[in-house]
N, C-alpha and C positions, 0 to 999 in steps of 0.2 A: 745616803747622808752619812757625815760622817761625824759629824759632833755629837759625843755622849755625854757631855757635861757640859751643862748653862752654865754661864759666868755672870752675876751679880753687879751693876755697874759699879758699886761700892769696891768690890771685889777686883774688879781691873784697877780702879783708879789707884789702889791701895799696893796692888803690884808690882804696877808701873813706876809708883812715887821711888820705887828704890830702884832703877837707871835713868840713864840721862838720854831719854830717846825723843824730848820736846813733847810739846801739846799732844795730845791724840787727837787727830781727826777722825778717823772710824775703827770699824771693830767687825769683820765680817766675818763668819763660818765658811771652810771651805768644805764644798760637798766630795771631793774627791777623796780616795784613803780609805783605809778599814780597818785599821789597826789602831789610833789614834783618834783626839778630838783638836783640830786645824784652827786658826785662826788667821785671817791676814790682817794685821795693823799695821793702818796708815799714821805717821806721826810727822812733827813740825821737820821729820830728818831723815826722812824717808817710810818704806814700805819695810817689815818683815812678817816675820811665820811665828804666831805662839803657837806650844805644839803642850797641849795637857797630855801625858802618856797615862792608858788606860791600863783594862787589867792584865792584855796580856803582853805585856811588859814587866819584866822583873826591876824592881827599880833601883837591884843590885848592878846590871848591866850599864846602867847611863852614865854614869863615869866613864866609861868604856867608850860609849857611843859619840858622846860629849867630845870627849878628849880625840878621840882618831879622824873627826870632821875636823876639828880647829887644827891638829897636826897636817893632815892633808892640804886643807887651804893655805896654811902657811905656806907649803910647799906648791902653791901656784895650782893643785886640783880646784876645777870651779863646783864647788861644794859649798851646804850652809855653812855659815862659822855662828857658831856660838855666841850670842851677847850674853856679857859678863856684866854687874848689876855692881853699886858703886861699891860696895865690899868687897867688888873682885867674886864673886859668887855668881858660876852660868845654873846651873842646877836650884830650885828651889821648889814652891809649894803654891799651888791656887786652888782653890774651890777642892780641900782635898787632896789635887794629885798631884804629885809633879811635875814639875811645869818647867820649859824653856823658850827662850826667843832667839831665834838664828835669822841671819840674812837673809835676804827676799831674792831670789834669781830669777834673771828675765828669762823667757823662752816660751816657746811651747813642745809636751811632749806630741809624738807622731799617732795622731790616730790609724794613720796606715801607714805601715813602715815600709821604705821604699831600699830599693837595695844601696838608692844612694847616702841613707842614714847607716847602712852597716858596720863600714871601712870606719868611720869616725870615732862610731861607737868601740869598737874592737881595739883602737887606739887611745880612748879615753879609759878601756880596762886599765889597758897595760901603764899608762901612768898611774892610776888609781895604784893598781900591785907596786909599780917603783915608787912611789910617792910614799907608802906603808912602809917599804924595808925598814927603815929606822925606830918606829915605832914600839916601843917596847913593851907595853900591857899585852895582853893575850886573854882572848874569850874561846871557850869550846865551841862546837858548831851543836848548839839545845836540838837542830834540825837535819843533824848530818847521820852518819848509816846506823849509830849507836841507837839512834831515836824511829827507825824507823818500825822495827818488828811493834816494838811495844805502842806506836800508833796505832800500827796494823789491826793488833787485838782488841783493841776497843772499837774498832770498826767490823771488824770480820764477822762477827753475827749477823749483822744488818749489810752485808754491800750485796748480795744480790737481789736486794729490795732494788736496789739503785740500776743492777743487771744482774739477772741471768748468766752463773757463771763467774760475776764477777770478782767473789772469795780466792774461789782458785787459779784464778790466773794472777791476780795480785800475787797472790799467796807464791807461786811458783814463778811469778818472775824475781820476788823478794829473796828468795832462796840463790835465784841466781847470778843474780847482783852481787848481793855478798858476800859470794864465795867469789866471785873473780875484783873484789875491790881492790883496786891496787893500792902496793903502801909506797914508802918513798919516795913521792914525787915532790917538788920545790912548794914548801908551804909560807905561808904569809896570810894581811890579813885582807881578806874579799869579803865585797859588797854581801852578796849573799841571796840578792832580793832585785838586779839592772833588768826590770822588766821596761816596754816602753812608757809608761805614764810615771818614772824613775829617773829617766834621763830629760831633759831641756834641749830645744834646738832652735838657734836661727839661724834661718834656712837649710843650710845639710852640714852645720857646724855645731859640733856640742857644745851647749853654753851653760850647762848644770848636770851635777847629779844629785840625786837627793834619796831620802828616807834611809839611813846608813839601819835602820832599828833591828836589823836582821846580818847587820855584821858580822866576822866571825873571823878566827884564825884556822885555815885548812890550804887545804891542796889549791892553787893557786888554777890549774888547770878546770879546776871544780868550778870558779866562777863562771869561767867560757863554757863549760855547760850547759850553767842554769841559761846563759844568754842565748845560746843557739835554739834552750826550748822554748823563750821568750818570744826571738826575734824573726826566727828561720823560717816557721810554719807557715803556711796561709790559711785562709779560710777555711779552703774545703778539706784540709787537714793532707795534703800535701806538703813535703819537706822542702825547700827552697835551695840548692844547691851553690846557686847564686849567691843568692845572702851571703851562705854559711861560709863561702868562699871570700867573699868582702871582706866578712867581719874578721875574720883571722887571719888573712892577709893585712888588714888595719894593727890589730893586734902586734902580729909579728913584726913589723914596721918599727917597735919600738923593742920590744921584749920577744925572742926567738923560744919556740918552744924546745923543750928537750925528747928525742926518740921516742923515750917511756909518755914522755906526758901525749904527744900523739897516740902512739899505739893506744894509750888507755880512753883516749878519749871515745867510742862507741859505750865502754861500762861507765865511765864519768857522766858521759848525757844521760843513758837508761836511769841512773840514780838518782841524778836531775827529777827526771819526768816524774820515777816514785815518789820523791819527796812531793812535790805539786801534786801527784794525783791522791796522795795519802792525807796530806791536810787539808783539800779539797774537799773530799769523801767525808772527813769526822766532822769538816764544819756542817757538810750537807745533812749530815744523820743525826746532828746535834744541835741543828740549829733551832735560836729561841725566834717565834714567830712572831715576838713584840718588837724584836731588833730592827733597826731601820735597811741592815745593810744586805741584799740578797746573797746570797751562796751561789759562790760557781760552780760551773759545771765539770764532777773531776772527771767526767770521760774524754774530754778535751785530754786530758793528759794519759790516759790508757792508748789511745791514737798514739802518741808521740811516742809511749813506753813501746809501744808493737815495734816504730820503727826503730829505734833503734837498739833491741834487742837484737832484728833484721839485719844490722850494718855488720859488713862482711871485714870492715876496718877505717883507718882515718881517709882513706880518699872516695868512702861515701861520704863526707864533708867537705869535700874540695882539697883537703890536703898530698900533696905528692908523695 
């Protein structure tokens, strides 16, 4: 479940009275999400998304987030856009928190991702990257290699609760991430977060991306990371070669990678998979057991770190 805050019907109507979005016909919670409290409203003028942003959202960032979805759409990414409230004001205040209402996008995302969603998806990055160039705010990455040790150590007492061993092999693969992270490669600003229930498809065509709340300005090749440990895997915790081969042949199709950004891509994903097995971990160890929302499982993502620590270079991804 993902609503953490009731809305009062006094309290919608009172919200709403300042845009011009028609009657309200309903007002439903969306169970999907973890990060947020969802809403879909239906109005005399169609369908969108209230979205109350919870705690962990700094509600320094939402300008940020705000502004590079309405940038992006303008420029033709199928992205929420922002509705803007008759003072011209998209940002504002409900029950408490900050509150937005962005456009409703049809789709659905892929409960099982087929390798024919890859190529799409890998091409929907690379406009995402070229649709940003212009953009000119800038957010640090709060989840990128700066933030990782100091996760770590609030977990490291407790992860071999979770395994046997599990301290130290974080711990040493942490070590060896960040000694080979590369610098200089083409930075811009990425999604941060294009797992499948992120992207929109009808049929084997993207028709949304969504949840930008984890945006950020870094290495552009960093995104195809996070995606290949999203996208590539299968179940039984095998790498999909295939996929990864789609997806950045889709990619490339638009945006050609550069030398470095290949070669680096084996330490790009490894960091990838840290970061996911690391926020994974602290939620597992700190989770409140009043919360509606379960904790994943961050071994799923020690799997992915093994492999591709294991990759001997870019053509264990399909690359030439």
């Amino acid at each position: 479940m993902a609503v953490y805050t009731e809305i009062s019907d006094d309290e919608l109507a009172a919200f709403l009275a300042q845009y011009e979005l028609g009657e309200l016909l309903s007002c439903k919670g969306i169970a999907e999400g973890v990060e947020n409290s969802n809403f879909l409203l239906a109005t005399a003028q169609g369908n969108f998304i209230l979205t109350l942003y919870e705690k962990r959202v700094d509600p320094a960032d939402l300008p940020y987030f705000l502004g590079l979805m309405e940038h992006l759409a303008a420029r033709g990414l199928p992205c929420p856009t922002p509705i803007h409230g008759q003072d011209g004001v998209a940002l504002r205040t409900l029950a408490g928190k900050p509150a937005a209402i962005v456009t409703f996008l049809p789709g659905l995302w892929p409960r099982t991702v087929r390798v024919g969603h890859c190529a799409p998806l890998g091409e929907a990055l690379a406009r995402l990257h070229e649709a940003g160039a212009d953009f000119a705010p800038r957010r640090a990455n709060a989840l990128g290699p700066s933030g990782w040790r100091p996760l770590f150590e609030r977990s490291r007492a407790r992860a071999d609760s979770v395994r046997e061993g599990l301290a130290e092999e974080v711990g040493s693969a942490l070590d060896a991430v960040l000694a080979a992270w590369p610098g200089g490669l083409p930075q811009g600003h990425i999604h941060g977060d294009l797992f499948p229930d992120n992207v929109f498809f009808r049929a084997e065509a993207v028709s949304g991306l969504i949840d930008f709340y984890f945006a950020c300005t870094d290495a552009l090749a960093y995104d195809i990371a996070v995606c290949l440990n999203a996208w590539c895997f299968e179940p039984d915790g095998s790498f999909n070669v295939t996929k990864s081969r789609a997806l950045l042949a889709g990619y490339q199709r638009r945006r050609a990678l550069a030398p470095a950004e290949k070669a680096a891509l084996p330490t790009l994903a490894a960091g990838a998979a840290l970061r996911f097995l690391l926020t994974r971990l602290f939620d597992w160890l700190h989770h409140d057991p009043a919360a509606f929302v379960t904790p994943k499982d961050p071994l799923e993502y020690l799997r992915k770190l093994r492999f591709h620590r294991a990759a001997r270079g870019p053509g264990d991804y399909g690359l030439d």
